[in-house]
C-alpha positions, 0 to 999 in steps of 0.5 A: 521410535526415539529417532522418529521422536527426536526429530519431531522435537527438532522441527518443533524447534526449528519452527519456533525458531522461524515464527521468533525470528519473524516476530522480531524482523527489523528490516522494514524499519530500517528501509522504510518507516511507520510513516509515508508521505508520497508525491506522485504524476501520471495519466488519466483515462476514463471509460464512460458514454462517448468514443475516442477517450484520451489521456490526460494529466494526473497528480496525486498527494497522499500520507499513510500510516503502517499498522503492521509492516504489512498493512497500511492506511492509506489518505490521499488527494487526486488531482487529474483531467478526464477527455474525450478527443475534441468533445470534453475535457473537465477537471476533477479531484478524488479524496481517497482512503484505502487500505493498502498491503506490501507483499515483501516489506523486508524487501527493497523491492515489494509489490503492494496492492491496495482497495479503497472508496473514496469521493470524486468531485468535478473542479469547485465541487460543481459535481459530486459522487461516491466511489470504489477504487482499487489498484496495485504495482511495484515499490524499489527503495532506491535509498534508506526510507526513499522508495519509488513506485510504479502503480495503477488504480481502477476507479468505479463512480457511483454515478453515470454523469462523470462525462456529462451524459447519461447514457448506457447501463453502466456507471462511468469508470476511469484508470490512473497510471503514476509514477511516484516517490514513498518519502518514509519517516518514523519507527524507531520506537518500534524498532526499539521494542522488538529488539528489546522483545528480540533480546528478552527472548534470547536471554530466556531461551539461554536461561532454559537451556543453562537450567535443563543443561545441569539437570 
């Protein structure tokens, strides 16, 4: 029975130990940063009214802040063409805020996916509409705070007129396919605090286990 006792204690420590250690991670901030401003080039393609959909042109600005390593906010402009072969080509723009989360932001390597709504306006804002999008890929942080991305978004307008027909039951869609480079700056302050809060924490387990020592 204290056997039994003696190494639940254990697992209890251990545990504690895990969640600490977790808490006071500082690998992100090291390979990336609170701060991002991203440049990324691709293609376009849209789903909509006619046949024979091409691909076409895509670039793409943005700047995100992390909340959390975990979880960012992304803003960012979207400069792209959508065509048809030989029946339409028009370019257009999307003003977009997602929501974005990395899977492993301790990792060099880290899949992230993100969802969002967001504005999409044909060139001169001759054509207007709200939208949906959501997408995801893969991050490689190639150098410290440079990392270079490989992603895709499926976008959802609120709108069936984004190829200049109305036609069928459903809203006109589009894809996006990138690749780009995460520019990351900033953290230090929290870097800073959680190894300030890590040694506090260190410093107190010490003390603890001096004091229950001599008793």
């Amino acid at each position: 029975m204290l056997t039994q006792e003696k190494t639940q204690e254990e697992i209890s420590e251990e545990t504690s130990e895990v969640k600490i250690k977790n808490a006071y991670r500082t690998e992100f901030y090291d390979l990336r940063g609170a701060n991002v401003f991203d440049v990324a080039f691709g293609t376009s393609v849209i789903n909509g009214d006619f046949v024979d959909p091409m691909f076409e042109i895509y670039s793409h600005l943005g700047y995100k802040r992390h909340i959390t390593p975990y979880l960012g906010i992304d803003i960012g402009y979207h400069k792209f063409n959508l065509a048809y072969i030989d029946v339409y080509n028009e370019g257009f723009m999307s003003f977009d805020l997602n929501l974005e989360v990395i899977v492993l932001p301790h990792s060099k390597f880290s899949p992230f996916i993100f969802a969002g709504a967001g504005l999409n306006a044909s060139n001169h804002f001759k054509q207007t509409a709200n939208k949906f999008q959501g997408g995801g890929g893969i991050e490689y942080i190639a150098s410290e705070k440079i990392g270079v991305k490989l992603y895709t978004d499926y976008n959802y307008v609120l709108s069936d007129e984004l190829d200049g027909l109305e036609a069928g039951n459903s809203d006109d869609t589009y894809f996006r396919l990138a690749l780009g480079v995460n520019f990351y700056f900033g953290g230090s302050k929290m870097k800073s605090k959680k190894v300030e809060a890590q040694a506090t924490v260190i410093d107190s387990n010490l003390l603890n286990d001096e004091y229950y020592g001599k008793k």
